[in-house]
C-alpha positions, 0 to 999 in steps of 0.5 A, spaced: 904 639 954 899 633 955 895 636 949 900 638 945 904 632 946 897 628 944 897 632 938 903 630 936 902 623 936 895 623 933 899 627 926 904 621 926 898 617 927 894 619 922 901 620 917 902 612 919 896 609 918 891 614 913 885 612 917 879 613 914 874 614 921 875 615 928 871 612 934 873 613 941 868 612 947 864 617 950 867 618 957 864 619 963 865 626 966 864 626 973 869 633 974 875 634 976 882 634 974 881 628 969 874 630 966 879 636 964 884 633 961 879 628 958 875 634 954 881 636 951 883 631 949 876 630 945 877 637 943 884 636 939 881 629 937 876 632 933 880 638 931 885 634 927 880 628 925 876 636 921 884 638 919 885 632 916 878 631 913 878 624 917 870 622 920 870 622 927 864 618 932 862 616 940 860 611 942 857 610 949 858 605 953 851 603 953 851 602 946 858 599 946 856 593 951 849 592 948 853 592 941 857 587 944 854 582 949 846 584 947 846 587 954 847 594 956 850 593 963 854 587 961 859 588 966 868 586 964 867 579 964 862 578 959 866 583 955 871 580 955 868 573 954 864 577 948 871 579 945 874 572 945 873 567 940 871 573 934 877 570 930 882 573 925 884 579 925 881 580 931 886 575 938 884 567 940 884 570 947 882 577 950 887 578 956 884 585 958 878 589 958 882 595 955 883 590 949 876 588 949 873 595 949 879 596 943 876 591 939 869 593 940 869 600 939 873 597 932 867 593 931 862 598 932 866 604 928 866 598 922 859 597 922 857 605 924 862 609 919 864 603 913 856 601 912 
């Protein structure tokens, strides 16, 4: 049910807001029941972006910190620092790594797929 669920949102999702690319970062599989679930969410991202005719990419979280920070193993603090001070549109003050990922990935994917 997880993955139907998940496909369902990403239809309203792309029937809200039209993106023109998707970036997601690569997960780390280590096995498990969470590698599972993570591989099939990958594949139902992809599958719906190919409907939709929607670009899609990863990122490594390698690249992702190195992009951000100029280091490749920047820990959460220097990404968060990283994030804070952007500017418009992005928020005066990062509370989170999440958010901060979430911004850098946004960032990544505008200079990766709108180049």
């Amino acid at each position: 049910m997880r993955l139907l669920r998940f496909r369902r949102w990403l239809y309203d999702m792309f029937t809200d807001w039209k993106p023109d690319f998707v970036v997601y970062e690569q997960a780390h599989h280590r096995g498990g029941a969470a590698t599972e679930v993570c591989v099939g969410m990958t594949g139902v991202l992809q599958m719906v972006c190919s409907e939709k005719g929607v670009q899609y990419g990863n990122v490594k979280t390698s690249v992702l910190k190195k992009f951000a920070t100029g280091k490749g193993n920047a820990g959460k603090p220097q990404m968060i620092d990283a994030a804070n001070g952007l500017g418009h549109p992005f928020p005066d003050q990062v509370e989170s790594d999440d958010q901060a990922d979430a911004i850098h990935i946004f960032r990544w994917g505008v200079e990766t797929f709108a180049s």
